[in-house]
C-alpha positions as a Python dict, from the first residue, in 0.01 Angstrom:
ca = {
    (1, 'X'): (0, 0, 0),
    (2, 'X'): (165, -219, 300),
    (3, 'X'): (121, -120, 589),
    (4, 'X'): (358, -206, 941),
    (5, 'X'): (138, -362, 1223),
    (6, 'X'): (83, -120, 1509),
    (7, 'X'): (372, -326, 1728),
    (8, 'X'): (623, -241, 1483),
    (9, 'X'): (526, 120, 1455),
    (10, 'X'): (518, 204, 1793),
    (11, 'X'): (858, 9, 1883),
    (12, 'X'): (1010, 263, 1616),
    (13, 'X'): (833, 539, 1741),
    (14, 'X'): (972, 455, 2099),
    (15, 'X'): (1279, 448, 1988),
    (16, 'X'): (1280, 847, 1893),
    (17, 'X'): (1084, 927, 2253),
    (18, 'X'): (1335, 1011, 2458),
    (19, 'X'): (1399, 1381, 2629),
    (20, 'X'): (1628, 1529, 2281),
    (21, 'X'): (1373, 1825, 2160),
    (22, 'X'): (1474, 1742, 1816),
    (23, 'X'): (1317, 1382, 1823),
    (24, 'X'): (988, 1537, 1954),
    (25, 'X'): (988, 1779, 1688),
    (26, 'X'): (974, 1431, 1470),
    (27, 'X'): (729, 1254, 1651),
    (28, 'X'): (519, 1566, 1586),
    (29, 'X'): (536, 1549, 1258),
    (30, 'X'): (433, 1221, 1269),
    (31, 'X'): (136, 1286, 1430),
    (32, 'X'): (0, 1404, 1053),
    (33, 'X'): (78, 1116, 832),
    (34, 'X'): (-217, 917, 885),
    (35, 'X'): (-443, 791, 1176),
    (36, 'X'): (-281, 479, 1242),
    (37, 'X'): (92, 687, 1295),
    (38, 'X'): (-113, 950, 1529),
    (39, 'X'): (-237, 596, 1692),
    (40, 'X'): (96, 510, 1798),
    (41, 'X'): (316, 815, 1853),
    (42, 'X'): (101, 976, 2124),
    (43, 'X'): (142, 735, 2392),
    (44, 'X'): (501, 799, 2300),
    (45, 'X'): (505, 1186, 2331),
    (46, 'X'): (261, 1177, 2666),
    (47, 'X'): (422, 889, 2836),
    (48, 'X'): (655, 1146, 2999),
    (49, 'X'): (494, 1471, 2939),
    (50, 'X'): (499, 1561, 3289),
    (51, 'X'): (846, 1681, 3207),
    (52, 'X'): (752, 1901, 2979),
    (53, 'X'): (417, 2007, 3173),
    (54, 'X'): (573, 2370, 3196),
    (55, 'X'): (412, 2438, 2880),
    (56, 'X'): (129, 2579, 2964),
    (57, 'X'): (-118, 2416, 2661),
    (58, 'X'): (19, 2082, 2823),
    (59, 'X'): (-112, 2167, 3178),
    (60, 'X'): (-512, 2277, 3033),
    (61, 'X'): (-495, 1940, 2873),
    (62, 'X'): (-480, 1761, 3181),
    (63, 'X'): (-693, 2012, 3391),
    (64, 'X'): (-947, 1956, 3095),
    (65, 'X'): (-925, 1572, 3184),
    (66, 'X'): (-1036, 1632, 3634),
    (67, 'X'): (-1356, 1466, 3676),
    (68, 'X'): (-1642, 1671, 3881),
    (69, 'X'): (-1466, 1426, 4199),
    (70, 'X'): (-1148, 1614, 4148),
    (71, 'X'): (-1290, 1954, 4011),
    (72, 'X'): (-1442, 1969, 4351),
    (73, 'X'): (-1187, 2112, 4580),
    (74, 'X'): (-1089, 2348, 4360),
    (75, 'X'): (-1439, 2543, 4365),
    (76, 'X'): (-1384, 2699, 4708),
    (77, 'X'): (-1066, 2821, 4600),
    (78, 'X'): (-1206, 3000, 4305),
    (79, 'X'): (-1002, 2882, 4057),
    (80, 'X'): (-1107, 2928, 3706),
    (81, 'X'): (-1077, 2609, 3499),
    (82, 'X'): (-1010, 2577, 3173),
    (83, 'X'): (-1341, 2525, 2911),
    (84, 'X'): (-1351, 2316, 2650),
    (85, 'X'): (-1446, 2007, 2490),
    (86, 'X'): (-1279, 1682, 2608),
    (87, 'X'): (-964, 1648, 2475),
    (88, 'X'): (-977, 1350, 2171),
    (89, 'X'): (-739, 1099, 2322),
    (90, 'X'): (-719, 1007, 2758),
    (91, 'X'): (-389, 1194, 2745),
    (92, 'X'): (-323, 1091, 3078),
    (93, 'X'): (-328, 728, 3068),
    (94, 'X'): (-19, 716, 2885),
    (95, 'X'): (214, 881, 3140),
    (96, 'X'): (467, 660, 3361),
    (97, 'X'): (608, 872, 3546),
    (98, 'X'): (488, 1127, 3819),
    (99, 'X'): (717, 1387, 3915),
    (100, 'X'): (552, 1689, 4153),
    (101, 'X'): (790, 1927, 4102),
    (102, 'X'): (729, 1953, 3719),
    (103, 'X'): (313, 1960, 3796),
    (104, 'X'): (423, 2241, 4058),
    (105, 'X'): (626, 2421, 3796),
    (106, 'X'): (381, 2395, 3571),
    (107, 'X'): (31, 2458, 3767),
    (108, 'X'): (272, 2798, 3848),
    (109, 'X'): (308, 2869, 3498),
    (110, 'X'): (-79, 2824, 3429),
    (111, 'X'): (-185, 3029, 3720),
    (112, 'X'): (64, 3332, 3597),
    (113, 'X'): (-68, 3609, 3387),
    (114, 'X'): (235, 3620, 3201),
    (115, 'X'): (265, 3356, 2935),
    (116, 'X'): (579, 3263, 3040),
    (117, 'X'): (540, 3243, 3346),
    (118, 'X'): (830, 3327, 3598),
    (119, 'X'): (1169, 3358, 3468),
    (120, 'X'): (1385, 3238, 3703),
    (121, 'X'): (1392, 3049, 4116),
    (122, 'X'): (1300, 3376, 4277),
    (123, 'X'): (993, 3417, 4089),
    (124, 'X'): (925, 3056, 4129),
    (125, 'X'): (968, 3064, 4496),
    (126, 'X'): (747, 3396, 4536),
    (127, 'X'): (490, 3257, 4279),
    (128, 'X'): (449, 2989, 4500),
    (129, 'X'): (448, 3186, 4831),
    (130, 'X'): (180, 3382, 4704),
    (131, 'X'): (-35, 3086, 4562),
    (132, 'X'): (63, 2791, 4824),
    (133, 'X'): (-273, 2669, 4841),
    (134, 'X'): (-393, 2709, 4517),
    (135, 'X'): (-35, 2530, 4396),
    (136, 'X'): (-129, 2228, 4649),
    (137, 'X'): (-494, 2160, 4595),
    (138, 'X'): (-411, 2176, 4199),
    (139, 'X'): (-150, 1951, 4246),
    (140, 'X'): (-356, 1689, 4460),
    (141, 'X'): (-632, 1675, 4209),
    (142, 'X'): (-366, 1605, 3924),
    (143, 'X'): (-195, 1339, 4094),
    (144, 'X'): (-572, 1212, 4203),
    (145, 'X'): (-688, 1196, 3821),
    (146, 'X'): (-322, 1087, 3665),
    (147, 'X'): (-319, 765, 3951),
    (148, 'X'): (-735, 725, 3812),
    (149, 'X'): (-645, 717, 3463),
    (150, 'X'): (-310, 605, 3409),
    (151, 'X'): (-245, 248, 3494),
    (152, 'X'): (103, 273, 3315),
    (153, 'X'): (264, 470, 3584),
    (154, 'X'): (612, 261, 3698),
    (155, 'X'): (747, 571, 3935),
    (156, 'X'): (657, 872, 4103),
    (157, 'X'): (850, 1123, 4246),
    (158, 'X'): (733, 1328, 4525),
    (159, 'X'): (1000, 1631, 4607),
    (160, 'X'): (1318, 1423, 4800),
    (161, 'X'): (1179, 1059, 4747),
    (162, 'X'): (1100, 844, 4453),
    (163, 'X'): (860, 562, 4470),
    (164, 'X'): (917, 256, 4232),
    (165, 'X'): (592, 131, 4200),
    (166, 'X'): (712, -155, 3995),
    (167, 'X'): (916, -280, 4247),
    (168, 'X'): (712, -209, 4556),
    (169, 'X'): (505, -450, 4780),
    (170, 'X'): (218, -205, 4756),
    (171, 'X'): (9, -336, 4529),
    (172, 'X'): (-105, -25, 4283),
    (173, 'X'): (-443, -97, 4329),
    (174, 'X'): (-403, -17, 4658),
    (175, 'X'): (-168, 298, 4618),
    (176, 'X'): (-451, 438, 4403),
    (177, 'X'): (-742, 384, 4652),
    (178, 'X'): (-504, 624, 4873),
    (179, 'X'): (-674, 923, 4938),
    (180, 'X'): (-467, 1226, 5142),
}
């Protein structure tokens, strides 16, 4: 059997990566043909999972991935981690975009009991009264681990501003020895 080289796989694969639910629901199924396909369609469905990140199996994936460095702030706080083995593939150094409002929304959705998580911006807003804190120091060790593993990321987006790190004078080795 002939098989495509890996360029031409994942060029086709990127093609179907964009935000429609119903090309994700392809990739996924692409993930099962054979090693090779998984390969090359999982940088393609984690390069932006941080839009999706309100799923709340996304969100333990990435808290499974905080090194004991970024674990550690979180132990005064008393927040319960998820267990588990590492996850098979460094999820995380495929994304290329940062957006805090998505980790926010979906750190809130981890931390509720519910497993939905709030329903609607009222919710949200006293979710996030109640667990401020929590919400934050989460939030700074996932942007600390995604700007340690990920050298792919082109832009983050912190609340009103976006920074275009492809574009910037800061050189990213630089922006990632930034520490708050």
């Amino acid at each position: 059997m002939i098989t495509l080289p890996n360029e031409c796989l994942s060029e086709i694969f990127n093609n179907f990566g964009n935000n429609n639910s119903n090309k994700y629901r392809f990739l996924f199924s692409c993930l099962l043909v054979n090693r090779q396909w998984c390969r090359n369609v999982i940088p393609v469905l984690w390069s932006r999972s941080l839009s999706h990140i309100g799923d709340r199996r996304l969100m333990r994936i990435y808290l499974l991935s905080l090194n004991a460095e970024e674990k550690a702030p979180l132990i005064p706080l008393n927040i319960s981690l998820p267990d588990g083995p590492k996850p098979l593939f460094e999820y995380s150094s495929y994304t290329i975009s940062i957006q805090y409002n998505c980790l926010e929304k979906g750190i809130i959705n981890w931390l509720s009991c519910d497993d939905h998580g709030p329903r609607n911006f009222t919710e949200y807003e006293k979710k996030y009264e109640e667990s401020k804190n929590e919400i934050q120091t989460i939030t700074y060790s996932l942007v600390k681990m995604l700007l340690r593993t990920s050298e792919k990321i082109k832009e983050c987006f912190f609340n009103v501003f976006k920074i275009d790190i492809t574009n910037s004078e800061i050189e990213f080795n630089t922006l990632k020895k930034y520490e708050h």
